[in-house]
C-alpha positions in Angstrom: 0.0 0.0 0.0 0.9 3.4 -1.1 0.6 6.6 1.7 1.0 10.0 1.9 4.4 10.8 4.3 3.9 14.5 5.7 7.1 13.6 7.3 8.5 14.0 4.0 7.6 17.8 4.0 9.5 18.6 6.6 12.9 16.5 5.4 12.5 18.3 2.0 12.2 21.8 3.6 15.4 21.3 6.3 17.3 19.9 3.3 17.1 23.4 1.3 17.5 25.3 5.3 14.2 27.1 4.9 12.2 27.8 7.4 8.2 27.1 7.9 8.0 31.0 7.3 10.0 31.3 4.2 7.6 27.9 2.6 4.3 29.6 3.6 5.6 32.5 1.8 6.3 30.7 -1.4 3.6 28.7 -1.5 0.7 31.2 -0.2 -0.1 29.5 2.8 -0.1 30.7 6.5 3.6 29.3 8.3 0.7 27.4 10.7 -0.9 25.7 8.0 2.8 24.5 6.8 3.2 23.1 10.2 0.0 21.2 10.4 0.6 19.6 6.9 4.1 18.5 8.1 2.4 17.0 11.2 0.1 15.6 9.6 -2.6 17.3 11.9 -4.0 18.8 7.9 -4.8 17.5 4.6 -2.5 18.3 1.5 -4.1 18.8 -1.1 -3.1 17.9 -4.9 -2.3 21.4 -5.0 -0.5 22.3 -2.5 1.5 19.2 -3.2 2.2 20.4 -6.8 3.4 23.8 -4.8 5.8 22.2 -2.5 6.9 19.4 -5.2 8.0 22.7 -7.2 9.2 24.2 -4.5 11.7 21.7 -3.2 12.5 20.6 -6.6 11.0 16.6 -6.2 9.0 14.7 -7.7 5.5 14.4 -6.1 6.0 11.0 -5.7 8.6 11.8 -3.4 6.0 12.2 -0.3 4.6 9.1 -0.6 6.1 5.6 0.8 5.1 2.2 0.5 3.5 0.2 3.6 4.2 -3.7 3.5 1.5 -5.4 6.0 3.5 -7.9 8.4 2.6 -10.8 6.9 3.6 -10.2 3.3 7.1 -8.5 5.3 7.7 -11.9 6.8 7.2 -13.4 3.6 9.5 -11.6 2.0 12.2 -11.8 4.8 12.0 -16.0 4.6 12.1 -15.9 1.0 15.3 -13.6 1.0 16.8 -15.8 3.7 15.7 -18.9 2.1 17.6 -17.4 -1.5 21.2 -17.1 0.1 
């Protein structure tokens, strides 16, 4: 499964130094609003993800990471071990 990282906001943003401030600026938001989507205490939406994606110079895949359920995890761990 596929998901939406806010977390990913935040790396991108302390990777260029900019401040919460200097991205609500950019991307017309309110630097309160920038927190809460980092947090993920707000919904992104597609366009404010197209903003940010710009902004930081990344893909918009780039805020999303893949979820592997334990089962199908331990399935793939045994059937790594098991290929050695």
């Amino acid at each position: 499964m596929i998901v939406f990282d806010p977390g990913t906001l935040r790396q991108c943003r302390k990777k260029l130094k900019l401040k919460q401030a200097d991205v609500a600026t950019k991307i017309c938001k309110s630097a309160g609003c920038v927190s809460k989507q980092e947090n993920g205490e707000m919904r992104v939406t597609a366009d404010d993800l197209a903003a940010y994606a710009n902004l930081y110079g990344v893909s918009i895949c780039s805020f999303y990471k893949e979820i592997i359920k334990h089962k199908k995890m331990e399935v793939l761990l045994w059937q790594k071990s098991f290929m050695q």
